[in-house]
Z-matrix of the N, CA and C atoms (Angstrom, degrees):
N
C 1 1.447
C 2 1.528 1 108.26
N 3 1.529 2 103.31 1 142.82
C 4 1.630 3 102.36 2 -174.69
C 5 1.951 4 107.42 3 -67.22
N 6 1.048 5 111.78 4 136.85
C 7 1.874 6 109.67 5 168.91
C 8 1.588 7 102.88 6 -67.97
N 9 1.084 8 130.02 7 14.92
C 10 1.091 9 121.76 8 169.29
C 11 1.442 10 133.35 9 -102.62
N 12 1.740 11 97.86 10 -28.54
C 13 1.457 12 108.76 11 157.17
C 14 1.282 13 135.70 12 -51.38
N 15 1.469 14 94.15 13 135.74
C 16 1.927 15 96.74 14 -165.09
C 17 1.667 16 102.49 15 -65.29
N 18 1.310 17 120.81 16 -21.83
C 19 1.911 18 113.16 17 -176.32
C 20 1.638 19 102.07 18 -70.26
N 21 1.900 20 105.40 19 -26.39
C 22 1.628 21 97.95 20 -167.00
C 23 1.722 22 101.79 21 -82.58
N 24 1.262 23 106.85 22 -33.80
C 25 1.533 24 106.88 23 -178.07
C 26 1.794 25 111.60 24 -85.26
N 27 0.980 26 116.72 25 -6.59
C 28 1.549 27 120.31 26 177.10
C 29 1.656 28 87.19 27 -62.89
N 30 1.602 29 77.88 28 -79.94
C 31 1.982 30 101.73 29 -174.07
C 32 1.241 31 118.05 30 -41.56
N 33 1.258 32 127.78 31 -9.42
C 34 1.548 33 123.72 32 177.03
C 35 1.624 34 102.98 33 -63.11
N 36 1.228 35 103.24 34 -58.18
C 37 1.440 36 109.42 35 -171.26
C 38 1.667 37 111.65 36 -77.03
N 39 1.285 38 104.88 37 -43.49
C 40 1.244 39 102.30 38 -167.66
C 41 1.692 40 113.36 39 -64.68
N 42 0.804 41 118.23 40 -39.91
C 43 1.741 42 130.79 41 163.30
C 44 2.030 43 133.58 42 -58.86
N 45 1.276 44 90.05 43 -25.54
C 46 1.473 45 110.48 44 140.26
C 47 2.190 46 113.24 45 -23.51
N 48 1.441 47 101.58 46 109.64
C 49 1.472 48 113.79 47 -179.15
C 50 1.807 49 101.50 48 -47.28
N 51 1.214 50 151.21 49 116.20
C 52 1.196 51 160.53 50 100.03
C 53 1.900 52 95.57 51 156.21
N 54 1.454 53 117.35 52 16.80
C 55 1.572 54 98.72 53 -173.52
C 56 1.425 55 106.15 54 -88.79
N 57 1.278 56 145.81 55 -16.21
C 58 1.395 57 147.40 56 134.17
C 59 1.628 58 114.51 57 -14.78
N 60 1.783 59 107.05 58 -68.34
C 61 0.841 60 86.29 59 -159.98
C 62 1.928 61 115.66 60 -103.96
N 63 1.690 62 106.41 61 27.99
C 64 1.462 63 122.90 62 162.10
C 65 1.421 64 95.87 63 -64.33
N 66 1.502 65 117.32 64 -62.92
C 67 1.703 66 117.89 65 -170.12
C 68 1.479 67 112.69 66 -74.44
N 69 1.236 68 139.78 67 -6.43
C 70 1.254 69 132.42 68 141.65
C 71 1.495 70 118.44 69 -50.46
N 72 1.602 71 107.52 70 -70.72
C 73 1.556 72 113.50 71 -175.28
C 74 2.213 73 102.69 72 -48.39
N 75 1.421 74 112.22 73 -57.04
C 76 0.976 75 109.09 74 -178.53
C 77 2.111 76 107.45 75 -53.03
N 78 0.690 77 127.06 76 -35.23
C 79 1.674 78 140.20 77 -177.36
C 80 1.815 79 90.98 78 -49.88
N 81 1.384 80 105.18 79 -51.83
C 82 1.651 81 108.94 80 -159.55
C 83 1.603 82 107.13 81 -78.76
N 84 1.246 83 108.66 82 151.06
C 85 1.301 84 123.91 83 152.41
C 86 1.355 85 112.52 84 76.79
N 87 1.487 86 124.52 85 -115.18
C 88 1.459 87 132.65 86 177.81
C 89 1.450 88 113.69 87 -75.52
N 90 1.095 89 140.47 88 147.39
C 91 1.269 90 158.27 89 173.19
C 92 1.913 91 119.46 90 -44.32
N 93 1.563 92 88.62 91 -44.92
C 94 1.704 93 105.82 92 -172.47
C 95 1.364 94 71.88 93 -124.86
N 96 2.039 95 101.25 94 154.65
C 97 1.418 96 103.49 95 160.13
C 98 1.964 97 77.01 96 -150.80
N 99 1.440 98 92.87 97 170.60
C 100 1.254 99 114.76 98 -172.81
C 101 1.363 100 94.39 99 -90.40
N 102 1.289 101 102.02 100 176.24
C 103 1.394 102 132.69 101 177.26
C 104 1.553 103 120.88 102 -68.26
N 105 1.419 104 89.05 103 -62.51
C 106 1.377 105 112.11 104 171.17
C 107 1.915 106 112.89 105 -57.23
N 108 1.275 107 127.26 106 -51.34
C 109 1.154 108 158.79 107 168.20
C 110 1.957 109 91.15 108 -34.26
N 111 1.017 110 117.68 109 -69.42
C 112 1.689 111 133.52 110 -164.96
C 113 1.580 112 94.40 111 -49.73
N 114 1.523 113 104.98 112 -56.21
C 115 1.635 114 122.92 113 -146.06
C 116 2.112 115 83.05 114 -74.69
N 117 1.198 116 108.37 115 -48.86
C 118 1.776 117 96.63 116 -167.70
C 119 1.350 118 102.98 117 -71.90
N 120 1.556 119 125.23 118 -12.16
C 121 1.367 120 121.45 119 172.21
C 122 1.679 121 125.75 120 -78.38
N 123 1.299 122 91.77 121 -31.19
C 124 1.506 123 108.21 122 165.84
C 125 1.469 124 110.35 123 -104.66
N 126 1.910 125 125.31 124 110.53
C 127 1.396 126 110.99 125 -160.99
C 128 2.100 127 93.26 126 -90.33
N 129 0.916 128 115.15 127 -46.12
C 130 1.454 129 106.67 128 177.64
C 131 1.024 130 113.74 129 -84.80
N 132 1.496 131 147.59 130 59.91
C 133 1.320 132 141.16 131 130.17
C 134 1.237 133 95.38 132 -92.46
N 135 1.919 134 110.13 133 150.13
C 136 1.612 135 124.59 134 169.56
C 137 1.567 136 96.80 135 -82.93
N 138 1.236 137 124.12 136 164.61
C 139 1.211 138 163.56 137 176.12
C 140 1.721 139 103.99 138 -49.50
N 141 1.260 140 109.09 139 -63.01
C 142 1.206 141 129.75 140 166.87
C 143 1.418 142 119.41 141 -49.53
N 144 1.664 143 117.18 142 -67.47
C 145 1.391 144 112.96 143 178.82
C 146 1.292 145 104.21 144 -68.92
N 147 0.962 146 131.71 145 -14.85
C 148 1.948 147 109.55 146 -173.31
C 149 1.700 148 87.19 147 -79.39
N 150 1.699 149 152.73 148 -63.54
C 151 0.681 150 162.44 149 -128.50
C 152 1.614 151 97.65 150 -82.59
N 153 1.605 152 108.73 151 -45.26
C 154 1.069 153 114.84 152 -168.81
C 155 2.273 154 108.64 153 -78.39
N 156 0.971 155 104.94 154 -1.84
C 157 1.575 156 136.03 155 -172.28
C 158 1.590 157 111.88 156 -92.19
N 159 1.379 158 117.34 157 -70.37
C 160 1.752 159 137.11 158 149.81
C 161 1.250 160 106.60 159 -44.32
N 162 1.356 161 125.62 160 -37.94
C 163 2.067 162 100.06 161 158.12
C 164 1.067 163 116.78 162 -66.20
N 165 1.244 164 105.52 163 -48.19
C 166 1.919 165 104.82 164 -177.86
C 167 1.245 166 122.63 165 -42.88
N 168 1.348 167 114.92 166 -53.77
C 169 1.659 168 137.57 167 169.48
C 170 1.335 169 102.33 168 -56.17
N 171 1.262 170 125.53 169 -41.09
C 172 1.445 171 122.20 170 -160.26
C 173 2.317 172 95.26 171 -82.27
N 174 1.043 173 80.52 172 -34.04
C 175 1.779 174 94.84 173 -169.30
C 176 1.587 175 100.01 174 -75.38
N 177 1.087 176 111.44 175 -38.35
C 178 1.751 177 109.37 176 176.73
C 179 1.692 178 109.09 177 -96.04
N 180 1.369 179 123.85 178 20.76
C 181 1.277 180 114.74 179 153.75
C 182 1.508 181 120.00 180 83.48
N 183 1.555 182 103.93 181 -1.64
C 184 1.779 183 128.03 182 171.49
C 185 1.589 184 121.37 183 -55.28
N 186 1.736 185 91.34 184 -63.11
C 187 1.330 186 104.79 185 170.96
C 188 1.681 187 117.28 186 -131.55
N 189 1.538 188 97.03 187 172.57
C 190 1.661 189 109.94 188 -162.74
C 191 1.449 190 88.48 189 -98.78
N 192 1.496 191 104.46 190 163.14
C 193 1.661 192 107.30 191 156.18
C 194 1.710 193 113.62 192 -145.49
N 195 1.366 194 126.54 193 122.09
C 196 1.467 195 129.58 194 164.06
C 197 0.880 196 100.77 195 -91.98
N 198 1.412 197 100.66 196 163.13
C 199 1.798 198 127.27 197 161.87
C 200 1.488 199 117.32 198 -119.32
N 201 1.275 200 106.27 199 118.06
C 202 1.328 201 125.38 200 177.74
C 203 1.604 202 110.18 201 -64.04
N 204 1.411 203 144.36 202 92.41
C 205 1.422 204 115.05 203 -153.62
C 206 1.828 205 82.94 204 -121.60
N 207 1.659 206 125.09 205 12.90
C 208 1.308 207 104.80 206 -157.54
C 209 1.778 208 99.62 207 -86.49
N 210 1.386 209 113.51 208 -4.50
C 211 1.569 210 131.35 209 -164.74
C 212 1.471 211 96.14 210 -119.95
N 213 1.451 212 112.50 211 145.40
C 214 1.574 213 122.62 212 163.32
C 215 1.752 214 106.37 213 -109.62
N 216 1.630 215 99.52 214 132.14
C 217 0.775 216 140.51 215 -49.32
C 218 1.582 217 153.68 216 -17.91
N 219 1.442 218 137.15 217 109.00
C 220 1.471 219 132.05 218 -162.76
C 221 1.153 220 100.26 219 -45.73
N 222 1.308 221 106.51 220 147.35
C 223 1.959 222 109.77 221 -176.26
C 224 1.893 223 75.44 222 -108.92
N 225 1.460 224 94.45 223 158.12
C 226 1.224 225 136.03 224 150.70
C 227 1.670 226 119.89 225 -104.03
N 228 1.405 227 127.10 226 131.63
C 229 1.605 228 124.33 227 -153.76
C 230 1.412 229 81.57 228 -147.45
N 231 1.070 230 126.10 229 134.19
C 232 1.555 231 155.56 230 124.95
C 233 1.127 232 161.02 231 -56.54
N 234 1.038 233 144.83 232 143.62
C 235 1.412 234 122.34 233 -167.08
C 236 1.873 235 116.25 234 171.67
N 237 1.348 236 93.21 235 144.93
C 238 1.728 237 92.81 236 177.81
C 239 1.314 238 128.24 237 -45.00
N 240 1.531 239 145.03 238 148.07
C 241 1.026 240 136.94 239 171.56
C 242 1.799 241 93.17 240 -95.39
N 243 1.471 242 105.43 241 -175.73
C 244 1.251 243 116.37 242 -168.42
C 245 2.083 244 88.64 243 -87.55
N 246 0.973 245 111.32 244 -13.75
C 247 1.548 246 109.25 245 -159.74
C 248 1.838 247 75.34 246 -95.42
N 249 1.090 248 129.43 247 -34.51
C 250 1.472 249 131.29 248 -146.93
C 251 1.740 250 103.00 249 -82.71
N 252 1.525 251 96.87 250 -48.73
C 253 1.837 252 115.83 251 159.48
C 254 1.411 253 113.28 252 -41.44
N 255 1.608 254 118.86 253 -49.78
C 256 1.383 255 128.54 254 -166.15
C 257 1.888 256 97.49 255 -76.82
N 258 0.951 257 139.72 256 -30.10
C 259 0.766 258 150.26 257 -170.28
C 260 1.978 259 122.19 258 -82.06
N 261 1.301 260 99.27 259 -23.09
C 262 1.267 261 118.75 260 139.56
C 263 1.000 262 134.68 261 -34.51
N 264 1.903 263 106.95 262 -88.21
C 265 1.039 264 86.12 263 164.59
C 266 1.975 265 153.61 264 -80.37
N 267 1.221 266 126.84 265 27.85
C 268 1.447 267 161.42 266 113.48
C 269 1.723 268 86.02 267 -10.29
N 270 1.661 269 101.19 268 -96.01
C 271 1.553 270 99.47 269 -174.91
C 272 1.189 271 129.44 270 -24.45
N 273 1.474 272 104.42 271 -60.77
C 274 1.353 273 124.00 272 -176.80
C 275 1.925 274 109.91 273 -57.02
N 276 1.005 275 116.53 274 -14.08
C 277 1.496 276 117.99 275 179.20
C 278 1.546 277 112.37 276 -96.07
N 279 1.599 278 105.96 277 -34.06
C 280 1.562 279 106.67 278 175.86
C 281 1.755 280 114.50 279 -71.66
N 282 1.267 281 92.09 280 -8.98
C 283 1.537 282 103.06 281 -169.17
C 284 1.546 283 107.68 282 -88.48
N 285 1.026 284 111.62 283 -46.10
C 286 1.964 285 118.48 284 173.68
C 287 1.454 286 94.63 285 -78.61
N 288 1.213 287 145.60 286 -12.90
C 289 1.206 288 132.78 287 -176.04
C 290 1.272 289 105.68 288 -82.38
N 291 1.603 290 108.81 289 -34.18
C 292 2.055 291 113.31 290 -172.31
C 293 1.241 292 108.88 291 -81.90
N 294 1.751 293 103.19 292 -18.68
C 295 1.565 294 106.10 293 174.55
C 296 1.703 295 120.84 294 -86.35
N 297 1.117 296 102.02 295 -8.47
C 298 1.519 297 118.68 296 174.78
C 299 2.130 298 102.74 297 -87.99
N 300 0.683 299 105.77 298 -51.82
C 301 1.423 300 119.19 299 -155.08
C 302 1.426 301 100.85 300 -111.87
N 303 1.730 302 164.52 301 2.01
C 304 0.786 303 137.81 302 177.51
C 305 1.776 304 94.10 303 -137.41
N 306 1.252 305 103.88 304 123.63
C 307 1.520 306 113.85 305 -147.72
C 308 2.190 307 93.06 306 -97.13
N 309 1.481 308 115.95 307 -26.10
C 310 1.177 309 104.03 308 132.53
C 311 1.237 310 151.52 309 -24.60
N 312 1.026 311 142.28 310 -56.13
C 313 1.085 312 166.17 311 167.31
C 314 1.557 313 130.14 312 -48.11
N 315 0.955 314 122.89 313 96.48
C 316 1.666 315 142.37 314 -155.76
C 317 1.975 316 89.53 315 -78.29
N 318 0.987 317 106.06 316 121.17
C 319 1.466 318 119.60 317 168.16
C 320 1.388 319 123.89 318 -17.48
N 321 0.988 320 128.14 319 159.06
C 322 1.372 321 111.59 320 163.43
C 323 1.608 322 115.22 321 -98.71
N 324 1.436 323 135.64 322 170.26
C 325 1.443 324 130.72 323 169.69
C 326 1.525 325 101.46 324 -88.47
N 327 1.296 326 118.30 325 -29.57
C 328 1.478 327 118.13 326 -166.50
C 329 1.418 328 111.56 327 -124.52
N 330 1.050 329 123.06 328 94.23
C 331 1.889 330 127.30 329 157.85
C 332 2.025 331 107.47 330 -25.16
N 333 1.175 332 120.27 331 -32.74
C 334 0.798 333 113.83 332 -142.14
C 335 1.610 334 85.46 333 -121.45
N 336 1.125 335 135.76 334 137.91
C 337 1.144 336 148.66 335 -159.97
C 338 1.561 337 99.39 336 -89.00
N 339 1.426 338 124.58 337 -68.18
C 340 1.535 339 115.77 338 179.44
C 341 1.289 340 128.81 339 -41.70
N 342 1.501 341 110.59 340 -8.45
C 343 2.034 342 100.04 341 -167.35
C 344 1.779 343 81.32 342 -112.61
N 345 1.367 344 115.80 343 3.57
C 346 1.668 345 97.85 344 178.63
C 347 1.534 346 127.43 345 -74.16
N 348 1.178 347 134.49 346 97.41
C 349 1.585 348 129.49 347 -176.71
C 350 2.048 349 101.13 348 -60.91
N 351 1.509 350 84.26 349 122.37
C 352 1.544 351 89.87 350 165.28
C 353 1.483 352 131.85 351 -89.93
């Protein structure tokens, strides 16, 4: 495949071990989430790769990042981009598709990706 194609360069990043499920956790719940917040939500990601993951996202325009600097320690806060939202739903289509078509596959409890505990 050419490295120039947008499916090969999408997929570079997007296929990356836990960046799925950064923009899931970010998808759920509160709007901004901390740093710290991501890492206890995800118990086996290192410290490093989630951080090293939130640039990527942050560098491809997925997700936002503030800095909390009014508290010591500065928080770092997160959050969907509008391209990162759109991108959802994407998820949300591969997801009824595996539930349509992969006869493996144990149901889901939640249609809806945000109320799903990972």
């Amino acid at each position: 495949m050419d490295h120039s194609c947008t499916v090969y360069k999408t997929m570079d990043y997007l296929a990356k071990k836990w960046t799925i499920m950064i923009l899931l956790e970010l998808h759920k719940g509160r709007e901004w989430k901390r740093f710290s917040e991501l890492k206890a939500s995800m118990k086996d990601i290192t410290p490093k790769v989630l951080s090293s993951r939130l640039k990527e996202l942050e560098d491809e325009g997925l997700v936002e990042n503030r800095m909390d600097s009014t508290a010591f320690p500065v928080r770092s806060e997160y959050r969907l981009t509008e391209s990162g939202k759109d991108l959802m739903n994407v998820i949300h289509d591969i997801k009824m598709w595996a539930l349509r078509w992969k006869i493996q596959n144990e149901p889901c409890k939640h249609l809806d990706c945000r109320l799903c505990v990972l």
